[in-house]
BADO-534180 format. One record per residue: x, y, z of N, C-alpha, C in turn; residue in one letter; residue number from 0. Coordinates in nm, 4 decimals. Layout:
REM BADO-534180
n.east X, n.north Y, n.up Z, ca.east X, ca.north Y, ca.up Z, c.east X, c.north Y, c.up Z, lolo a, kero NUM
...
//
This chain:
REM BADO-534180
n.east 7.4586, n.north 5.7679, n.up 29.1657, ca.east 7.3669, ca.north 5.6646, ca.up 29.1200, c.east 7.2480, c.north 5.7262, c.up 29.0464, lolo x, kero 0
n.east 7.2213, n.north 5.8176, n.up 29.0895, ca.east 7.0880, ca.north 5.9166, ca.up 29.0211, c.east 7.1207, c.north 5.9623, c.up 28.8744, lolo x, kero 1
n.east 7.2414, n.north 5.9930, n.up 28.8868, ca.east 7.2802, ca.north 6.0498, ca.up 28.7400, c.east 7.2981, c.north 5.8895, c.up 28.6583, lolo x, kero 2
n.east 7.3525, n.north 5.8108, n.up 28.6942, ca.east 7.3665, ca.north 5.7181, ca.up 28.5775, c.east 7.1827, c.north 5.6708, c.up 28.5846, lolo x, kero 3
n.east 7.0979, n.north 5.6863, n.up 28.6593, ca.east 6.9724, ca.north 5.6186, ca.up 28.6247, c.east 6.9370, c.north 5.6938, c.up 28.5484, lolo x, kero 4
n.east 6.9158, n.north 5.8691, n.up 28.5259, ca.east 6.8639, ca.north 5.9684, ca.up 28.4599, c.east 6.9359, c.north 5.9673, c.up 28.3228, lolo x, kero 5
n.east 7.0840, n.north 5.9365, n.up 28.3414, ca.east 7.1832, ca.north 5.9202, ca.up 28.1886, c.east 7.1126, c.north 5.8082, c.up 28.0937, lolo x, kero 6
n.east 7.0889, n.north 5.6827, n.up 28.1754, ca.east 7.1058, ca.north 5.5956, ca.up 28.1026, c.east 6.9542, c.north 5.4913, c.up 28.1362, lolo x, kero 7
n.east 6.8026, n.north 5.5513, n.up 28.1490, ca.east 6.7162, ca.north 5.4901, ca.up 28.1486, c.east 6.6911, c.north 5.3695, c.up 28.0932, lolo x, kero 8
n.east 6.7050, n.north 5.3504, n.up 27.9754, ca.east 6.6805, ca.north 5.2662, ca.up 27.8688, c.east 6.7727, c.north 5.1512, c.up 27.8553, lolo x, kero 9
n.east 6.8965, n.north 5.1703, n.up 27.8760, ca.east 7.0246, ca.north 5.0835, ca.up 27.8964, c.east 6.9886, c.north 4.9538, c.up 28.0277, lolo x, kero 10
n.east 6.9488, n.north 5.0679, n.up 28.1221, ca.east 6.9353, ca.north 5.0105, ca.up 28.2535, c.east 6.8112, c.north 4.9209, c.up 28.2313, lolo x, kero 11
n.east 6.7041, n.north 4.9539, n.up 28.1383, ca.east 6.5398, ca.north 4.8779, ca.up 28.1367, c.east 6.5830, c.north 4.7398, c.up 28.0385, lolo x, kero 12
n.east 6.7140, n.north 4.7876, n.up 27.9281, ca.east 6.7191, ca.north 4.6715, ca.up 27.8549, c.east 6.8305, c.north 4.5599, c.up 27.9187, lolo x, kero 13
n.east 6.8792, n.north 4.5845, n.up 28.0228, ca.east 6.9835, ca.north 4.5219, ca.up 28.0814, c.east 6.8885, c.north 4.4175, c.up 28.2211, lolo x, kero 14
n.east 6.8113, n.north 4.4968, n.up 28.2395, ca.east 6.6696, ca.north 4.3935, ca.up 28.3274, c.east 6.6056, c.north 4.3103, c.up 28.2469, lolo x, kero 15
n.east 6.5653, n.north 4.3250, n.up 28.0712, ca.east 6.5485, ca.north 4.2456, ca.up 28.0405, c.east 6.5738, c.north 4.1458, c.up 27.9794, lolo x, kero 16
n.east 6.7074, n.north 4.1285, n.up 27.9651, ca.east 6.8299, ca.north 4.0269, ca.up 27.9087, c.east 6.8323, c.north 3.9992, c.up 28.0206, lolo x, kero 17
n.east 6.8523, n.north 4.0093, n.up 28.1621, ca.east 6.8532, ca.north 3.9886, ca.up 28.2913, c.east 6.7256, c.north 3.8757, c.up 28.2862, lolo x, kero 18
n.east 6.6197, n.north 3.8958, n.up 28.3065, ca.east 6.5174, ca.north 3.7839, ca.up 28.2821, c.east 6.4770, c.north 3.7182, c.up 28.1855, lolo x, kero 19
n.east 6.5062, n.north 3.7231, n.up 28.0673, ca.east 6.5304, ca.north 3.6617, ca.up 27.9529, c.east 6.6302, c.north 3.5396, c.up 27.9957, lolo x, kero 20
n.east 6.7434, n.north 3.5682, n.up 28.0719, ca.east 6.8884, ca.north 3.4663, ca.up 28.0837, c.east 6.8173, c.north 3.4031, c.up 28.1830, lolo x, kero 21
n.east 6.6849, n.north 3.4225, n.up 28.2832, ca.east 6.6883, ca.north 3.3179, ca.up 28.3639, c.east 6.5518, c.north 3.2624, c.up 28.3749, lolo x, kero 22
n.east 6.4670, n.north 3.2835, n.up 28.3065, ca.east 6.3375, ca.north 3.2715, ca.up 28.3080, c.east 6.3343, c.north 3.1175, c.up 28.1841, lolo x, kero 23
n.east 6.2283, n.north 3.0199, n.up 28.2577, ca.east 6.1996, ca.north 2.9196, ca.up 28.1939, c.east 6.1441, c.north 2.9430, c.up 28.0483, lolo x, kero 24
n.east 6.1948, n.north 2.9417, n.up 27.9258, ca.east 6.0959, ca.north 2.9465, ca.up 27.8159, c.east 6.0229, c.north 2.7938, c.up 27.7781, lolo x, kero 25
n.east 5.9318, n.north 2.8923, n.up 27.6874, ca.east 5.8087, ca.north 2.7570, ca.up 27.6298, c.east 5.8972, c.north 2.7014, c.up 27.5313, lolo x, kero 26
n.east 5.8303, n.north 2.5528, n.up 27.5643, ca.east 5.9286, ca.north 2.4968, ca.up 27.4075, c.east 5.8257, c.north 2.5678, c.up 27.3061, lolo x, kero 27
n.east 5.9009, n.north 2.6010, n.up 27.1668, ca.east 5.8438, ca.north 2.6310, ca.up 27.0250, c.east 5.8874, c.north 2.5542, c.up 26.9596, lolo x, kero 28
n.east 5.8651, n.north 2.5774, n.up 26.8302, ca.east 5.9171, ca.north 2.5387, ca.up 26.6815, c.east 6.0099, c.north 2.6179, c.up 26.6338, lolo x, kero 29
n.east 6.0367, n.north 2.7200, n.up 26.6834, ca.east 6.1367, ca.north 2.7503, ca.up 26.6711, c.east 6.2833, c.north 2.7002, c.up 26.6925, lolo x, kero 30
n.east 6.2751, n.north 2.6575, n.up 26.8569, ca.east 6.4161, ca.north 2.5840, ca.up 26.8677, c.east 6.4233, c.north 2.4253, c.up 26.7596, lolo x, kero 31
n.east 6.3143, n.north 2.4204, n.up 26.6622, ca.east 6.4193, ca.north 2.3075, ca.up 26.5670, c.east 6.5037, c.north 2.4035, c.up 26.4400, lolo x, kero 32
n.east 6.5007, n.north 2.5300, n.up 26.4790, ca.east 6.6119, ca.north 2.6077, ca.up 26.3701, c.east 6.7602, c.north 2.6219, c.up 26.4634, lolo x, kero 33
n.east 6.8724, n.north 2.5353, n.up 26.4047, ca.east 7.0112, ca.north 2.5581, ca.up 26.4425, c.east 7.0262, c.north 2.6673, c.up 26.4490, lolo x, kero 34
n.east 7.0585, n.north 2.7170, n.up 26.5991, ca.east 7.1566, ca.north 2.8095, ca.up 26.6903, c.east 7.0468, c.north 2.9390, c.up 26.6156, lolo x, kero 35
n.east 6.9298, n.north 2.9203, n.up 26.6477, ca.east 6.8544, ca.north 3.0216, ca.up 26.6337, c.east 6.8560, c.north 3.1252, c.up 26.7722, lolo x, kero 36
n.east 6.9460, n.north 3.0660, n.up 26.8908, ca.east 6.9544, ca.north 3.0936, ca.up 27.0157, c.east 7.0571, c.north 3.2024, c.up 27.0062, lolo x, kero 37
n.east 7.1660, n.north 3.1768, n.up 26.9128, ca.east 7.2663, ca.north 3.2559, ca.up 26.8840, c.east 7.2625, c.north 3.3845, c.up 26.8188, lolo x, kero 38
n.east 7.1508, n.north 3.3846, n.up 26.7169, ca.east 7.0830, ca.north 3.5053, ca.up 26.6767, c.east 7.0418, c.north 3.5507, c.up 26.7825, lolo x, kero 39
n.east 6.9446, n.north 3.5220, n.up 26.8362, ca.east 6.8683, ca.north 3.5758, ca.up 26.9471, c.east 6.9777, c.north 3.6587, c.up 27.0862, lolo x, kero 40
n.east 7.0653, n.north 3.5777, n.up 27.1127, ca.east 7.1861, ca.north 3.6895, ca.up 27.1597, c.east 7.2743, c.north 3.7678, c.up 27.0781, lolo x, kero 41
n.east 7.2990, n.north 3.7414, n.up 26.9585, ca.east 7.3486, ca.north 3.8691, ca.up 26.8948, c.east 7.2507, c.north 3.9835, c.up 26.8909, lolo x, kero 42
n.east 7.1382, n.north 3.9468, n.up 26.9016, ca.east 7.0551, ca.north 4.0847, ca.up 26.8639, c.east 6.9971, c.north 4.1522, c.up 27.0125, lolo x, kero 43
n.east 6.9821, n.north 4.0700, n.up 27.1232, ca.east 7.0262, ca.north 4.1361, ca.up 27.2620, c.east 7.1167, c.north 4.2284, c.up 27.3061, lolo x, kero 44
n.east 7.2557, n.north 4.1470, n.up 27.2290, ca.east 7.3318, ca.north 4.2250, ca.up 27.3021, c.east 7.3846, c.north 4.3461, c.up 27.2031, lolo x, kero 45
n.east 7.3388, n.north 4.3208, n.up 27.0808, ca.east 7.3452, ca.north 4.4886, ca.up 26.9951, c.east 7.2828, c.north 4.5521, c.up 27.0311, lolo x, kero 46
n.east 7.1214, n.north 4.5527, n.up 27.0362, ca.east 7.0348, ca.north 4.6325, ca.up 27.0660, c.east 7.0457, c.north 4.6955, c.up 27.1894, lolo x, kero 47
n.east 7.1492, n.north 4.5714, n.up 27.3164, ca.east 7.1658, ca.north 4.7046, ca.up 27.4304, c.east 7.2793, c.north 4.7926, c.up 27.3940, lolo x, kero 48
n.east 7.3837, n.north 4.7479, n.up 27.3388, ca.east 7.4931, ca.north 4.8155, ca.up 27.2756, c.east 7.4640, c.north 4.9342, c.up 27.2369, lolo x, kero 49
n.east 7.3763, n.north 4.9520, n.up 27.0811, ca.east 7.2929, ca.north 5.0623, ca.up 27.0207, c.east 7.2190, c.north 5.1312, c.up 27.1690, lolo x, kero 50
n.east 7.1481, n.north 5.1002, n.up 27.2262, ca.east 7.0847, ca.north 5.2038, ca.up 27.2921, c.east 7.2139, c.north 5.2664, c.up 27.4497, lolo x, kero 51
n.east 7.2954, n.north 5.1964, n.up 27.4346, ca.east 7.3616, ca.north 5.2317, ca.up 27.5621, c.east 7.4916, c.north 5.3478, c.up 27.4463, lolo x, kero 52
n.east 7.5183, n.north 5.3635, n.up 27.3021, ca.east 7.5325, ca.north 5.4193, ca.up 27.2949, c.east 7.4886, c.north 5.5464, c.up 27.2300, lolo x, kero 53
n.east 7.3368, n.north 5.5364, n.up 27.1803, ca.east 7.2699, ca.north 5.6161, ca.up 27.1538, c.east 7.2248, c.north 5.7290, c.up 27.2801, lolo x, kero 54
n.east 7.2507, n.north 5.6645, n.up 27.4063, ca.east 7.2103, ca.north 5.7223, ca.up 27.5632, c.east 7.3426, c.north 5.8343, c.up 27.5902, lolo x, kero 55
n.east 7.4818, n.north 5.7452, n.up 27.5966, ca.east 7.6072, ca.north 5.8016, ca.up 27.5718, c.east 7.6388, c.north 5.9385, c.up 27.4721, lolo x, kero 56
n.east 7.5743, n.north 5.9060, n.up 27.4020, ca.east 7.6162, ca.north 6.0161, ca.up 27.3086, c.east 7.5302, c.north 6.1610, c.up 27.3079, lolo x, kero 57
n.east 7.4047, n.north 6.1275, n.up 27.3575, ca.east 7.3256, ca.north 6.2274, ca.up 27.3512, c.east 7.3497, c.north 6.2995, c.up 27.5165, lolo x, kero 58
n.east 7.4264, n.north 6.2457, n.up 27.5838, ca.east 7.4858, ca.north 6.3412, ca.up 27.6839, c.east 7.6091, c.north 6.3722, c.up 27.7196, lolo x, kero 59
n.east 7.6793, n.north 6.2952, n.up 27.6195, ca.east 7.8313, ca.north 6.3677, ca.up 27.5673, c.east 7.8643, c.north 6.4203, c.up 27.4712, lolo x, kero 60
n.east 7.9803, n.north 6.5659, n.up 27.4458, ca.east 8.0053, ca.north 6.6248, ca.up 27.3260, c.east 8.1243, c.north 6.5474, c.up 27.2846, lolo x, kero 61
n.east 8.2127, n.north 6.4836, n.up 27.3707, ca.east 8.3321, ca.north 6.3742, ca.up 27.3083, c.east 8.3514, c.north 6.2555, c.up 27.3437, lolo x, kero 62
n.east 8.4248, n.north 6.2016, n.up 27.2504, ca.east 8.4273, ca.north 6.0480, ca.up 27.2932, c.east 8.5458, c.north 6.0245, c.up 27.4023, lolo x, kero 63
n.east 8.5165, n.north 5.9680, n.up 27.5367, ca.east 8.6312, ca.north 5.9215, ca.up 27.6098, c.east 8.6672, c.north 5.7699, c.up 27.6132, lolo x, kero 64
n.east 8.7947, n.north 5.7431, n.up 27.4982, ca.east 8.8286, ca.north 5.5892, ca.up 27.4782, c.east 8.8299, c.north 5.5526, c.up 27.6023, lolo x, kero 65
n.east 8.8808, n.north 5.6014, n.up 27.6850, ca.east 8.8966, ca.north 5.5154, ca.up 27.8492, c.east 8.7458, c.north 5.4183, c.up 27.8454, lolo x, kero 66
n.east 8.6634, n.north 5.5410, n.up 27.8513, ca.east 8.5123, ca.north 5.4978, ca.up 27.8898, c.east 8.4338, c.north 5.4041, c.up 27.8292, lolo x, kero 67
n.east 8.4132, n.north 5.4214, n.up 27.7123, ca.east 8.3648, ca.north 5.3176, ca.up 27.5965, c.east 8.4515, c.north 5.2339, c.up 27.6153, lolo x, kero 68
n.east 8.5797, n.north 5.1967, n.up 27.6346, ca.east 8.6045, ca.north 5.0656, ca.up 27.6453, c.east 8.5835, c.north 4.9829, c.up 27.7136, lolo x, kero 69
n.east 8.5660, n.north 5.0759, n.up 27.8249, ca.east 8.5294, ca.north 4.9951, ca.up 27.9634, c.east 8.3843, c.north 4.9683, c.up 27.9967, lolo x, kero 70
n.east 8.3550, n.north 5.0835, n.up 27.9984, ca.east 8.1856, ca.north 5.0577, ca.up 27.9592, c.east 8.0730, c.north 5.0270, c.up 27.8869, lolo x, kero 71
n.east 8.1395, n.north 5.0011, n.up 27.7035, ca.east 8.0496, ca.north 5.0044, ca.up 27.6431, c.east 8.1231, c.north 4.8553, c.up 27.5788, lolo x, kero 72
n.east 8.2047, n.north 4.8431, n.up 27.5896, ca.east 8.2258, ca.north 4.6562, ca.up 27.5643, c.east 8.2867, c.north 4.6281, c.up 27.6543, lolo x, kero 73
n.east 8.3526, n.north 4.6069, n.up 27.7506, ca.east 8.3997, ca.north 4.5231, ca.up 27.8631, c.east 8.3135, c.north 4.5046, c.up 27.9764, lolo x, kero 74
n.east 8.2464, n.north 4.6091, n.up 27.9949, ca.east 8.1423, ca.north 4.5459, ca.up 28.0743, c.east 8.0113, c.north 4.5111, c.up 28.0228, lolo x, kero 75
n.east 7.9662, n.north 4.5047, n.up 27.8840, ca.east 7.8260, ca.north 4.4455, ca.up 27.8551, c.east 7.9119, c.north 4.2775, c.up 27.8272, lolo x, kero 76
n.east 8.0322, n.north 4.2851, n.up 27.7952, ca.east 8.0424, ca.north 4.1046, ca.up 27.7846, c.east 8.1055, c.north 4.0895, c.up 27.8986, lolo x, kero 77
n.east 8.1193, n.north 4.1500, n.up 28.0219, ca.east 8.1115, ca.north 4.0881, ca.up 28.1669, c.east 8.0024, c.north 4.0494, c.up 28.2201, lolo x, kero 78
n.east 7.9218, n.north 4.1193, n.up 28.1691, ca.east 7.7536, ca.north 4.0973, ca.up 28.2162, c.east 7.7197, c.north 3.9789, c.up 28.1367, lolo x, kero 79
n.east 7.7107, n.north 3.9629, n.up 27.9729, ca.east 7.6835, ca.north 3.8499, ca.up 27.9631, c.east 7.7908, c.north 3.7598, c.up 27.9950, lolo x, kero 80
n.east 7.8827, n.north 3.6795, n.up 28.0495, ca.east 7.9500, ca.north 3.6293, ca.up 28.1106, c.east 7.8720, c.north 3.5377, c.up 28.2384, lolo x, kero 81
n.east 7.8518, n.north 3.6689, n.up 28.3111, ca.east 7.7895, ca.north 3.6545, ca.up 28.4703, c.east 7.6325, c.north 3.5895, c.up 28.4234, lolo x, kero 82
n.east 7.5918, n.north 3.6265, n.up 28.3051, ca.east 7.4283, ca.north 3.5978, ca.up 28.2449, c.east 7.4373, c.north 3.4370, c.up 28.2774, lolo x, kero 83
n.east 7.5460, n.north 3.4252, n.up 28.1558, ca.east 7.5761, ca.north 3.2355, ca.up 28.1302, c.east 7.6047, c.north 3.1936, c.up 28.2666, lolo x, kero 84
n.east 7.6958, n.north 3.2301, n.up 28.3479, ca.east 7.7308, ca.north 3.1400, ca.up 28.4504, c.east 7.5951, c.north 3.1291, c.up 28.5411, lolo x, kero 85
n.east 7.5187, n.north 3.2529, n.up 28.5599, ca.east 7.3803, ca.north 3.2275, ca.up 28.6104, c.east 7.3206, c.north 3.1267, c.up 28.5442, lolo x, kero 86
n.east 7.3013, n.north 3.1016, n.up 28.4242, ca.east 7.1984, ca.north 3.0283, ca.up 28.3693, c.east 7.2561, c.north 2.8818, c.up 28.4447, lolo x, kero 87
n.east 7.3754, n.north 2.8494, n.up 28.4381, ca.east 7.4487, ca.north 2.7369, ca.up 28.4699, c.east 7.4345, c.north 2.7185, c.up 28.6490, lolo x, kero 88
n.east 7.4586, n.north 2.7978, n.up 28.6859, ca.east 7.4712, ca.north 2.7945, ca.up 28.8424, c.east 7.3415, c.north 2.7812, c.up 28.9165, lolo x, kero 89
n.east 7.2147, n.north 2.8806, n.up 28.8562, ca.east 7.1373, ca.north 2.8965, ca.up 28.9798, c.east 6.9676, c.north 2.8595, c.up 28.8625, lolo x, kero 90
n.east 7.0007, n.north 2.7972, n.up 28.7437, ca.east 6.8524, ca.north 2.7216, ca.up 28.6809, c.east 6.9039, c.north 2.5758, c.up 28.6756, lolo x, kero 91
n.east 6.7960, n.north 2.4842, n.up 28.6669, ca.east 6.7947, ca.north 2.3452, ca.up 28.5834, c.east 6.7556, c.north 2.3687, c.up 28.4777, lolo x, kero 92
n.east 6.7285, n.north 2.4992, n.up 28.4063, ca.east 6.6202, ca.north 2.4400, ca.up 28.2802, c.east 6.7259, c.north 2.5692, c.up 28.1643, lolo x, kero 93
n.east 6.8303, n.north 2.6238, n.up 28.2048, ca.east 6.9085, ca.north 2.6941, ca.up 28.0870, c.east 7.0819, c.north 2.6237, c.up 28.1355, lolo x, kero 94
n.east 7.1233, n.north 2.6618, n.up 28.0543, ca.east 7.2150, ca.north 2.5834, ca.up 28.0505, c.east 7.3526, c.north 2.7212, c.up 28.0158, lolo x, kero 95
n.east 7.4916, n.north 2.7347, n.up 28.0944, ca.east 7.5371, ca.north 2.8363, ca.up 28.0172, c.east 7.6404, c.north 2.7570, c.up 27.9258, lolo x, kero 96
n.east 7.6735, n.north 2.8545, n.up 27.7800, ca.east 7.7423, ca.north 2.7865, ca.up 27.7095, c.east 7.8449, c.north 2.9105, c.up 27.6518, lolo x, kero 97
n.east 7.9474, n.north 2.8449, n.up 27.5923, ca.east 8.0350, ca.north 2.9299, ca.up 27.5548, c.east 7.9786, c.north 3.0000, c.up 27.4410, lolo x, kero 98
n.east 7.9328, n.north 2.9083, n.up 27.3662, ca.east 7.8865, ca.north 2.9333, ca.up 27.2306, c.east 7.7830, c.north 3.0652, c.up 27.2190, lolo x, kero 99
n.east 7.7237, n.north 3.0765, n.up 27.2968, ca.east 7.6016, ca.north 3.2017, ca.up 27.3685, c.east 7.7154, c.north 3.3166, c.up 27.3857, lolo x, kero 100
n.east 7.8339, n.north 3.2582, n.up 27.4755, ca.east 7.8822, ca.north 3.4214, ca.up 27.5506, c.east 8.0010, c.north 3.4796, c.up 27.3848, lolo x, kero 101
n.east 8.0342, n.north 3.3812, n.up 27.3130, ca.east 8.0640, ca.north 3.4190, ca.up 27.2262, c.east 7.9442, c.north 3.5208, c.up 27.1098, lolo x, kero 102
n.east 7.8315, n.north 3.4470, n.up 27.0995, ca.east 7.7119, ca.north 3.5258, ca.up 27.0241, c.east 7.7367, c.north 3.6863, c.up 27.0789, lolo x, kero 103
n.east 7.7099, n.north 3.6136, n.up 27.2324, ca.east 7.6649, ca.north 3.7728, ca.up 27.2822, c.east 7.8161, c.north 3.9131, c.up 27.2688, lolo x, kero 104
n.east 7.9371, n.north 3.8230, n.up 27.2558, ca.east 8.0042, ca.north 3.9391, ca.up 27.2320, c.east 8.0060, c.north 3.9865, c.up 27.0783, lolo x, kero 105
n.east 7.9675, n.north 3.9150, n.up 26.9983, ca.east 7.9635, ca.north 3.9573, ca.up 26.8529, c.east 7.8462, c.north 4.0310, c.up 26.8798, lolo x, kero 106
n.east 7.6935, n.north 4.0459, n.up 26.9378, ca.east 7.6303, ca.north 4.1973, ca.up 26.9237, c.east 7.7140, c.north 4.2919, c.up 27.0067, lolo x, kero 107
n.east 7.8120, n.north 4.2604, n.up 27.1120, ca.east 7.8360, ca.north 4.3810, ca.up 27.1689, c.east 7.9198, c.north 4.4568, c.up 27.0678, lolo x, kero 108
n.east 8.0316, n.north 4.3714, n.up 27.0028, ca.east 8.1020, ca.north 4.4350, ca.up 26.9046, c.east 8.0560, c.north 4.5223, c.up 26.7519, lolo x, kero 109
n.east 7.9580, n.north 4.4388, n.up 26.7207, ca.east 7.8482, ca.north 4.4913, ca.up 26.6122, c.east 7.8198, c.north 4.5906, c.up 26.6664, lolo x, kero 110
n.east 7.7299, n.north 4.6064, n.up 26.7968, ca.east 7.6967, ca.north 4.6988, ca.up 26.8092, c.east 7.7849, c.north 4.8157, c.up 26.8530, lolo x, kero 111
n.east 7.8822, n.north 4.8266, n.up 26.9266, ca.east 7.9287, ca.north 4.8872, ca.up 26.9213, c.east 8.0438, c.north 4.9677, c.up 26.7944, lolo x, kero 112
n.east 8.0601, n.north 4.8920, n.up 26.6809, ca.east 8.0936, ca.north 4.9303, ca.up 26.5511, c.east 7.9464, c.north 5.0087, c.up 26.4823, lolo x, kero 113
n.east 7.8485, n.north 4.9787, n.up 26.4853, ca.east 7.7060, ca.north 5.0796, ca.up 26.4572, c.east 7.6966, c.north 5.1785, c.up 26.5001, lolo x, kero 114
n.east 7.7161, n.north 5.1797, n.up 26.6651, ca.east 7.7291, ca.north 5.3339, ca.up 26.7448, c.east 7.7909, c.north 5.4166, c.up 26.6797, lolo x, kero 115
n.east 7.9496, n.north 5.3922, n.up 26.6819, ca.east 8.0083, ca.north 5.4522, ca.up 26.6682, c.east 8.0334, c.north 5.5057, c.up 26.4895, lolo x, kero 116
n.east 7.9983, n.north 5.4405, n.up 26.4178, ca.east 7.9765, ca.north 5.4612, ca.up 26.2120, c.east 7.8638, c.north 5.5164, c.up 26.2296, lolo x, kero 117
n.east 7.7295, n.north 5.4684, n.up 26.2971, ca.east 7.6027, ca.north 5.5010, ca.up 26.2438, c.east 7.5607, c.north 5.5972, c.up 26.3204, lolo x, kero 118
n.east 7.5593, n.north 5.5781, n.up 26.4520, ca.east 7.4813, ca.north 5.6190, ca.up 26.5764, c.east 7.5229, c.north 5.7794, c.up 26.5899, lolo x, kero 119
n.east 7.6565, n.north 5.7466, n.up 26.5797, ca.east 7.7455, ca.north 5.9082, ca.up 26.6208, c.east 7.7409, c.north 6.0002, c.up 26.5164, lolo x, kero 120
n.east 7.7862, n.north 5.9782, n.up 26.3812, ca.east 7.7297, ca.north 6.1252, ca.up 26.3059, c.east 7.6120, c.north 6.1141, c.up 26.3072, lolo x, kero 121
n.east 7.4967, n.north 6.0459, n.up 26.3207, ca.east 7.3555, ca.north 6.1156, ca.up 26.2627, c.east 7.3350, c.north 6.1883, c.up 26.4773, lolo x, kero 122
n.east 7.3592, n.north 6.1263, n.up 26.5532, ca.east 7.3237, ca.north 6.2138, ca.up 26.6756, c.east 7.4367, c.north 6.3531, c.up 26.6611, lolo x, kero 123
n.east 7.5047, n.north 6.3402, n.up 26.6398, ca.east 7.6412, ca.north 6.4721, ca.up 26.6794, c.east 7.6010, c.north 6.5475, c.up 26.5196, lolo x, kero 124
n.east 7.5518, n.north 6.4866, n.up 26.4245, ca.east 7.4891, ca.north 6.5898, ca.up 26.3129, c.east 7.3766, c.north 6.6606, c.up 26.3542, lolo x, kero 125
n.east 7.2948, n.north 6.6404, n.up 26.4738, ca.east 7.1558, ca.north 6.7344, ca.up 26.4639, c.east 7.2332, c.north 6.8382, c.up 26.5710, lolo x, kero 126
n.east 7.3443, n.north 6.8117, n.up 26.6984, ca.east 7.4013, ca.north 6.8900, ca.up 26.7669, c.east 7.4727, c.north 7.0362, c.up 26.7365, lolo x, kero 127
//
């Protein structure tokens, strides 16, 4: 458990805060009169943990293990958002879970994980 907290600081800080983001009451804005501006807002959650969970990954591995990234770097960030939505549904009155969200959120995991791996990985494994 020590090693994945020391591996993966940042993963773990942005995964607490999509964690309270999914269950915390927001203010109404003016914003929500922009269509599925909600949907942006989880694509770019769940890239940005994507990007940093494999920017974390890479800078303490010299190879890629497909086993691992598959399992860890998209099957379980869209299990998590999964479990996000059914929370919002199960245990608030004031969020609602929807498919349409857990779909958003797997298009950043996939984005992001297509960035890691084009963008993220030669410029980290180029300074190595």
């Amino acid at each position: 458990m020590k090693r994945i907290i020391t591996t993966y600081p940042l993963t773990i800080f942005i995964l607490a805060v999509i964690l309270f983001l999914s269950l915390f009451n927001p203010p109404e804005t003016e914003l929500k009169t922009i269509t599925n501006i909600d949907k942006l807002a989880h694509i770019c959650m769940y890239g940005g943990l994507e990007l940093i969970l494999w920017a974390e990954y890479l800078k303490h591995h010299n190879k890629l293990s497909a086993k691992k990234l598959i399992l860890l770097a998209l099957i379980a960030p869209i299990l998590f958002s999964g479990c996000m939505e059914l929370a919002q549904l199960m245990l608030t009155e004031y969020r609602s879970g929807e498919w349409m969200d857990m779909m958003a959120n797997t298009i950043g995991v996939v984005t992001g994980a297509f960035c890691g791996y084009f963008i993220i990985r030669p410029l980290l494994w180029k300074k190595k």
